[in-house]
C-alpha positions in Angstrom: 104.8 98.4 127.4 101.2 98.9 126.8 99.1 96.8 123.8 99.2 98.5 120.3 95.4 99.6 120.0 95.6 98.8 116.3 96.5 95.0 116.9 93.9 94.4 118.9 91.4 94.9 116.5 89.8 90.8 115.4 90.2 91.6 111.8 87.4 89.0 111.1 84.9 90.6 112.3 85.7 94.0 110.5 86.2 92.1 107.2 82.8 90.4 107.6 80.8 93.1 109.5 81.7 96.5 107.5 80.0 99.9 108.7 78.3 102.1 106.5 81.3 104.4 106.8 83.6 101.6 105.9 81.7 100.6 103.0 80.9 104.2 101.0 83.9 106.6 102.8 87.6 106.4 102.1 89.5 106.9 104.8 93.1 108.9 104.7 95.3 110.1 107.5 97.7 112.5 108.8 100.2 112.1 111.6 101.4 114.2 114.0 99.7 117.1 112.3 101.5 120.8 112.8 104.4 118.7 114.2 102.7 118.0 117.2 103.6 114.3 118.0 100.4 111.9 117.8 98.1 114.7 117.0 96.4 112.1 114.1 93.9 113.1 112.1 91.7 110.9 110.1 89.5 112.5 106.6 86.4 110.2 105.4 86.0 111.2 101.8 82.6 110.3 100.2 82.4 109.9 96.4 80.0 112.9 96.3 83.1 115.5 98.2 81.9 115.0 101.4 84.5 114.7 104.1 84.0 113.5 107.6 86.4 114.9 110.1 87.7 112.3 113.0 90.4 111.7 115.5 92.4 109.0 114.2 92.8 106.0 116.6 96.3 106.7 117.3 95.5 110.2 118.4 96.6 111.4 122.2 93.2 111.6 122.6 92.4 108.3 123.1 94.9 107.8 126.2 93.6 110.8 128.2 90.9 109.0 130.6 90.1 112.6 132.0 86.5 114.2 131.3 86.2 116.4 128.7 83.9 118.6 126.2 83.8 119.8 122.8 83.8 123.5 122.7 82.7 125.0 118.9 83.6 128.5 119.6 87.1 129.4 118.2 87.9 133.2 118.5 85.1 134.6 117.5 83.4 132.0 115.7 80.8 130.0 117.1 81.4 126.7 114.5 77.5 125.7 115.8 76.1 128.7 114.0 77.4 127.6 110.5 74.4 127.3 108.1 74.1 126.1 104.8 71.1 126.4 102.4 70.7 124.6 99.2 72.2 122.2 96.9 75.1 123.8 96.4 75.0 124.7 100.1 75.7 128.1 100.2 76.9 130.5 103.4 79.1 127.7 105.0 81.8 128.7 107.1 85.6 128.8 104.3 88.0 126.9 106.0 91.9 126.5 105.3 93.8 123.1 106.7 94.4 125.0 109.9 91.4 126.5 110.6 89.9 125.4 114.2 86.5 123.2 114.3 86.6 123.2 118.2 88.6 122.9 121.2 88.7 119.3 123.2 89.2 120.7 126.8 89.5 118.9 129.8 88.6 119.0 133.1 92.1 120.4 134.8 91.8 122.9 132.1 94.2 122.1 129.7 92.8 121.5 126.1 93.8 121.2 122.5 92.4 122.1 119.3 91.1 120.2 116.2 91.9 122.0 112.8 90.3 120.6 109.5 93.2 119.5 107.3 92.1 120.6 104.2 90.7 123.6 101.9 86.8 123.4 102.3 83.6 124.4 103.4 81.7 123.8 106.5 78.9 122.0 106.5 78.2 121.4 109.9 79.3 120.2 113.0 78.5 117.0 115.1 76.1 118.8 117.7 75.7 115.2 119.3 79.2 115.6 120.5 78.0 118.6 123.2 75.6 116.9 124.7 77.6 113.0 124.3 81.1 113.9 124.1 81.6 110.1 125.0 80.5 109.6 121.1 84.2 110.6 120.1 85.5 108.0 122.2 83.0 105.5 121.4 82.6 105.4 117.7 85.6 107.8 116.4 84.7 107.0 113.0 80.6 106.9 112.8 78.8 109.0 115.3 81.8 110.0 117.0 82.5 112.4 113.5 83.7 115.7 114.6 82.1 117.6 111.1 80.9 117.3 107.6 83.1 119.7 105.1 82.6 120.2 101.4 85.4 120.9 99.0 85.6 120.8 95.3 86.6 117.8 93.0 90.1 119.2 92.7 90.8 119.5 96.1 89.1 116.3 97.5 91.6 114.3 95.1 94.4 116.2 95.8 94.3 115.9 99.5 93.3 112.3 98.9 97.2 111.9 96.9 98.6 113.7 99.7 97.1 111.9 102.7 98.2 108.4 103.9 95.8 105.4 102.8 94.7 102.7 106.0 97.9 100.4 104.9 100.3 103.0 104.8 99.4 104.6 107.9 99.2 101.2 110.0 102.7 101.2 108.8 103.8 104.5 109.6 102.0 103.8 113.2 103.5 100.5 114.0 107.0 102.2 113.3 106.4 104.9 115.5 105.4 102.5 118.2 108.7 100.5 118.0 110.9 103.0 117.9 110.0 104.0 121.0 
Protein backbone atom coordinates (compact mmCIF):
# COMPACT_ATOMS: atom_id res chain seq x y z
CA UNK A 1 0.00 0.00 0.00
CA UNK A 2 1.36 3.15 -1.35
CA UNK A 3 1.40 6.70 0.88
CA UNK A 4 -1.91 8.81 0.60
CA UNK A 5 -0.55 11.84 -1.47
CA UNK A 6 -2.91 14.07 0.57
CA UNK A 7 -1.19 13.07 4.05
CA UNK A 8 1.92 13.88 3.13
CA UNK A 9 1.37 17.30 2.73
CA UNK A 10 3.29 19.30 6.24
CA UNK A 11 0.19 21.30 6.89
CA UNK A 12 2.45 23.97 8.58
CA UNK A 13 3.99 25.12 5.99
CA UNK A 14 0.73 25.56 3.86
CA UNK A 15 -1.03 27.29 6.75
CA UNK A 16 1.95 29.70 7.11
CA UNK A 17 3.14 29.97 3.47
CA UNK A 18 -0.30 30.49 1.42
CA UNK A 19 -0.06 30.93 -2.55
CA UNK A 20 -1.64 33.63 -4.32
CA UNK A 21 -4.04 31.03 -5.55
CA UNK A 22 -4.67 29.88 -2.05
CA UNK A 23 -5.23 33.18 -0.76
CA UNK A 24 -7.83 34.97 -3.54
CA UNK A 25 -9.37 31.47 -5.41
CA UNK A 26 -11.79 29.09 -3.87
CA UNK A 27 -11.19 25.87 -4.67
CA UNK A 28 -14.07 23.10 -5.34
CA UNK A 29 -13.95 19.61 -6.63
CA UNK A 30 -15.39 16.86 -8.55
CA UNK A 31 -14.64 13.19 -8.39
CA UNK A 32 -14.63 10.64 -10.70
CA UNK A 33 -16.08 12.99 -13.26
CA UNK A 34 -18.48 11.16 -16.16
CA UNK A 35 -18.12 8.10 -13.90
CA UNK A 36 -14.77 7.57 -14.74
CA UNK A 37 -13.04 6.47 -11.49
CA UNK A 38 -10.37 9.12 -10.19
CA UNK A 39 -10.86 11.28 -13.13
CA UNK A 40 -10.77 14.51 -10.36
CA UNK A 41 -11.25 17.74 -11.30
CA UNK A 42 -10.42 20.71 -9.33
CA UNK A 43 -12.35 24.60 -10.27
CA UNK A 44 -10.47 27.80 -8.80
CA UNK A 45 -13.21 30.36 -8.60
CA UNK A 46 -12.10 34.05 -8.20
CA UNK A 47 -14.40 36.63 -6.65
CA UNK A 48 -14.54 38.50 -10.05
CA UNK A 49 -16.08 34.81 -12.02
CA UNK A 50 -12.95 33.72 -13.08
CA UNK A 51 -12.37 30.05 -12.90
CA UNK A 52 -9.12 28.22 -13.13
CA UNK A 53 -9.31 24.80 -14.51
CA UNK A 54 -6.81 22.03 -12.73
CA UNK A 55 -6.32 18.37 -12.28
CA UNK A 56 -7.11 17.62 -8.76
CA UNK A 57 -4.32 15.84 -6.85
CA UNK A 58 -6.11 12.67 -6.64
CA UNK A 59 -6.49 12.57 -10.38
CA UNK A 60 -4.92 9.22 -12.37
CA UNK A 61 -2.85 11.66 -13.68
CA UNK A 62 -0.57 12.04 -11.17
CA UNK A 63 0.40 8.15 -10.99
CA UNK A 64 1.15 7.83 -14.73
CA UNK A 65 5.20 8.48 -14.76
CA UNK A 66 5.04 8.14 -18.64
CA UNK A 67 5.85 11.33 -20.91
CA UNK A 68 3.10 13.12 -22.09
CA UNK A 69 1.75 16.44 -23.91
CA UNK A 70 -1.18 18.60 -23.89
CA UNK A 71 -2.89 18.59 -27.18
CA UNK A 72 -5.56 21.82 -27.62
CA UNK A 73 -7.15 20.60 -30.67
CA UNK A 74 -10.51 18.75 -29.94
CA UNK A 75 -12.48 17.84 -33.17
CA UNK A 76 -12.24 20.65 -35.01
CA UNK A 77 -11.39 23.17 -32.54
CA UNK A 78 -8.04 24.30 -31.99
CA UNK A 79 -8.75 25.61 -28.05
CA UNK A 80 -5.17 27.80 -28.75
CA UNK A 81 -6.99 29.95 -31.23
CA UNK A 82 -9.69 31.16 -28.74
CA UNK A 83 -9.62 35.02 -28.50
CA UNK A 84 -11.18 37.41 -26.39
CA UNK A 85 -11.34 41.14 -26.76
CA UNK A 86 -12.53 43.60 -24.21
CA UNK A 87 -13.90 43.86 -20.88
CA UNK A 88 -16.61 41.88 -21.27
CA UNK A 89 -14.32 39.65 -23.34
CA UNK A 90 -16.16 38.97 -26.19
CA UNK A 91 -15.71 35.91 -29.03
CA UNK A 92 -14.60 33.30 -26.41
CA UNK A 93 -15.07 29.84 -27.18
CA UNK A 94 -19.13 28.68 -25.23
CA UNK A 95 -18.49 25.76 -23.40
CA UNK A 96 -20.90 23.21 -21.66
CA UNK A 97 -19.45 20.96 -18.54
CA UNK A 98 -18.40 18.45 -21.05
CA UNK A 99 -16.92 20.20 -23.53
CA UNK A 100 -13.07 19.19 -24.25
CA UNK A 101 -10.14 21.79 -23.24
CA UNK A 102 -7.46 19.23 -24.55
CA UNK A 103 -6.30 15.83 -24.69
CA UNK A 104 -3.36 14.60 -22.13
CA UNK A 105 -1.74 11.90 -24.43
CA UNK A 106 1.04 9.83 -23.72
CA UNK A 107 3.76 8.45 -25.20
CA UNK A 108 2.36 4.64 -26.02
CA UNK A 109 -0.47 6.42 -27.39
CA UNK A 110 -3.20 6.12 -25.17
CA UNK A 111 -4.63 9.54 -23.86
CA UNK A 112 -7.50 11.05 -22.06
CA UNK A 113 -9.41 14.06 -22.23
CA UNK A 114 -10.03 17.10 -19.91
CA UNK A 115 -13.62 18.55 -20.08
CA UNK A 116 -14.38 21.95 -18.25
CA UNK A 117 -17.09 21.10 -15.64
CA UNK A 118 -19.14 23.91 -15.91
CA UNK A 119 -21.30 26.37 -18.23
CA UNK A 120 -18.76 29.11 -19.37
CA UNK A 121 -16.65 30.92 -21.63
CA UNK A 122 -13.20 30.38 -22.67
CA UNK A 123 -10.84 32.70 -21.93
CA UNK A 124 -7.81 31.06 -22.75
CA UNK A 125 -5.67 28.29 -22.41
CA UNK A 126 -2.37 27.64 -20.42
CA UNK A 127 0.00 27.90 -23.58
CA UNK A 128 2.99 27.20 -21.03
CA UNK A 129 1.65 23.80 -20.78
CA UNK A 130 2.87 22.92 -24.65
CA UNK A 131 6.01 23.85 -24.41
CA UNK A 132 6.42 22.62 -20.16
CA UNK A 133 3.88 20.07 -19.87
CA UNK A 134 5.99 19.16 -16.66
CA UNK A 135 4.04 22.45 -15.25
CA UNK A 136 0.88 20.27 -14.68
CA UNK A 137 2.79 17.96 -12.64
CA UNK A 138 4.74 20.45 -10.93
CA UNK A 139 2.39 23.07 -9.72
CA UNK A 140 -1.25 21.59 -10.49
CA UNK A 141 -2.74 24.41 -8.94
CA UNK A 142 -0.59 27.69 -10.00
CA UNK A 143 1.24 27.46 -13.22
CA UNK A 144 0.23 24.06 -13.84
CA UNK A 145 -3.62 25.63 -14.58
CA UNK A 146 -4.98 23.97 -17.56
CA UNK A 147 -7.44 27.40 -18.57
CA UNK A 148 -9.07 30.47 -17.45
CA UNK A 149 -13.08 30.35 -18.14
CA UNK A 150 -15.64 33.02 -17.47
CA UNK A 151 -19.24 32.33 -16.47
CA UNK A 152 -21.90 34.59 -15.09
CA UNK A 153 -22.67 35.25 -11.33
CA UNK A 154 -25.42 32.73 -11.41
CA UNK A 155 -23.62 30.02 -12.65
CA UNK A 156 -20.25 30.54 -10.73
CA UNK A 157 -22.44 30.24 -7.42
CA UNK A 158 -24.38 27.55 -8.49
CA UNK A 159 -21.63 25.26 -9.50
CA UNK A 160 -19.82 26.50 -6.33
CA UNK A 161 -23.20 24.77 -4.20
CA UNK A 162 -22.84 21.81 -6.35
CA UNK A 163 -19.08 21.17 -6.16
CA UNK A 164 -17.24 19.66 -3.11
CA UNK A 165 -15.41 22.30 -0.75
CA UNK A 166 -11.34 21.17 0.30
CA UNK A 167 -12.81 19.49 3.68
CA UNK A 168 -15.37 17.61 2.00
CA UNK A 169 -13.40 16.33 -0.64
CA UNK A 170 -10.41 15.19 1.61
CA UNK A 171 -13.16 13.25 3.08
CA UNK A 172 -14.65 11.88 0.20
CA UNK A 173 -10.79 10.92 -0.93
CA UNK A 174 -9.67 9.36 2.20
CA UNK A 175 -12.86 7.07 1.95
CA UNK A 176 -12.21 6.07 -1.38
CA UNK A 177 -8.63 5.23 -0.40
CA UNK A 178 -9.69 2.85 2.38
CA UNK A 179 -12.10 1.13 0.86
CA UNK A 180 -9.89 -0.20 -1.34
Amino acid sequence: MGCNILESIELDSIINHKSFTDRYFAKRFIVNFNGVKNNDIMLMFHSNRIALLCLAPSHFFFKNNQTYKLNFSVGNIDRLRNSVKGKSKKGGQMLTPKSVICKIEYDDGSSFDVPCCMKSTLIEVNEELVVNPELLKKKPDADGFIAIMLSSIAISDATKKELLTYEDYIKVVNDNVSSN
